[in-house]
C-alpha positions as CSV (number, residue, x, y, z in Angstrom):
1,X,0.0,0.0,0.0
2,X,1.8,3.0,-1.2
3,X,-0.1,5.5,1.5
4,X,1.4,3.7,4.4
5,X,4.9,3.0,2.7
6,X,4.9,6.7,2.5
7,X,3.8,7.4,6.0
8,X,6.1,4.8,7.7
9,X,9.2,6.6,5.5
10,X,7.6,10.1,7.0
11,X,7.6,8.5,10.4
12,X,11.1,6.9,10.5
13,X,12.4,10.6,8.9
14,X,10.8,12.1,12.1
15,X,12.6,9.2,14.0
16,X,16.0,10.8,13.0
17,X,15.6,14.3,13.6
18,X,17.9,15.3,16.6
19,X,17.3,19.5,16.3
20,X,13.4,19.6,16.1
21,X,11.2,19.2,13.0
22,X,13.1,19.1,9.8
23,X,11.3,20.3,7.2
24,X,13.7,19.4,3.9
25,X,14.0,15.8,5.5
26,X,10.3,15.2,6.1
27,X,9.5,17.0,2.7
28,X,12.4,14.7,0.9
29,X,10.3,11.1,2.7
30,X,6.6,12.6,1.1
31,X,8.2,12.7,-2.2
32,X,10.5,10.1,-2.0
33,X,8.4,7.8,-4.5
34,X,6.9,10.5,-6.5
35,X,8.2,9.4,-9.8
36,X,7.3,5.9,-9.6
37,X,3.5,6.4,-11.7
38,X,5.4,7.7,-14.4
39,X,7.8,5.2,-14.5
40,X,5.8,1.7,-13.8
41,X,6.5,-0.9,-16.4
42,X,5.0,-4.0,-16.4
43,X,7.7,-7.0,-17.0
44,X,6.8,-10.6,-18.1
45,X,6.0,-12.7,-15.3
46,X,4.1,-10.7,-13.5
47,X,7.1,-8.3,-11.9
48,X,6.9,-4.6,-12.5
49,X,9.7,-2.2,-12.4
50,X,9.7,1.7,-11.6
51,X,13.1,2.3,-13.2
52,X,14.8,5.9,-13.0
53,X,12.0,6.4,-10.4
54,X,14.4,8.8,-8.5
55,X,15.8,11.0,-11.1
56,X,12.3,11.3,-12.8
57,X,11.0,12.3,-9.3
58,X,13.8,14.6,-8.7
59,X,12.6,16.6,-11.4
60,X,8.7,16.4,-10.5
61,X,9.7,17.7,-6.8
62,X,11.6,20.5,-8.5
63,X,8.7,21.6,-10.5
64,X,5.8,20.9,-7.9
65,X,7.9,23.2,-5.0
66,X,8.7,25.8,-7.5
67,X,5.3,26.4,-8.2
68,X,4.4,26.7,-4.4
69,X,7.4,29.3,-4.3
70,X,9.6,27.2,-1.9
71,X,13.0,28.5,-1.1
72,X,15.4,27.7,-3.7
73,X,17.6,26.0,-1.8
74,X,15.3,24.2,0.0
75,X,14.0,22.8,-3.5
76,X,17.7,21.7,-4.3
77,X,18.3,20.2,-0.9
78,X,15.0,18.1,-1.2
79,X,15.2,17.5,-4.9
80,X,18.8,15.9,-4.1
81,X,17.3,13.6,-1.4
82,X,14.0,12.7,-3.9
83,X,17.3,11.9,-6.3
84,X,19.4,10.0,-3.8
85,X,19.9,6.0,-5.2
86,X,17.4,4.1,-2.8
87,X,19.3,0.5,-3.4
């Protein structure tokens, strides 16, 4: 279930905060998986694979917090997490 994937990632960001609420972190675990509608393939045998999830997502998160008028550095540092090889 891809809600609660994403909220256990939210939850285990909050788990390693050590200042107080971070916002790129938590903003970097809701968008982690962003790219992975756009980049679903469906292989033989039933598997399917979501590949350059990250670096496809990288660039949604870019455009989505630009358009809400986030900081620009803030949209790097998150767009760098979103980007960050998950294997």
């Amino acid at each position: 279930d891809v809600y609660e994937h994403t909220l256990t990632v939210v939850e285990q960001a909050i788990d390693l905060e050590q200042d107080g609420p971070d916002l790129t972190l938590r903003l970097a675990a809701l968008l982690h998986d962003i790219g992975k509608p756009a980049t679903r393939r469906f292989e033989e045998g039933g598997g399917v694979s979501f590949h350059h999830h990250e670096m496809v997502g990288a660039r949604m998160t870019r455009k989505r917090m630009k358009a809400l008028r986030y900081p620009k550095d803030l949209v790097a540092d998150v767009s760098a997490l979103v980007d960050y090889p998950q294997d």
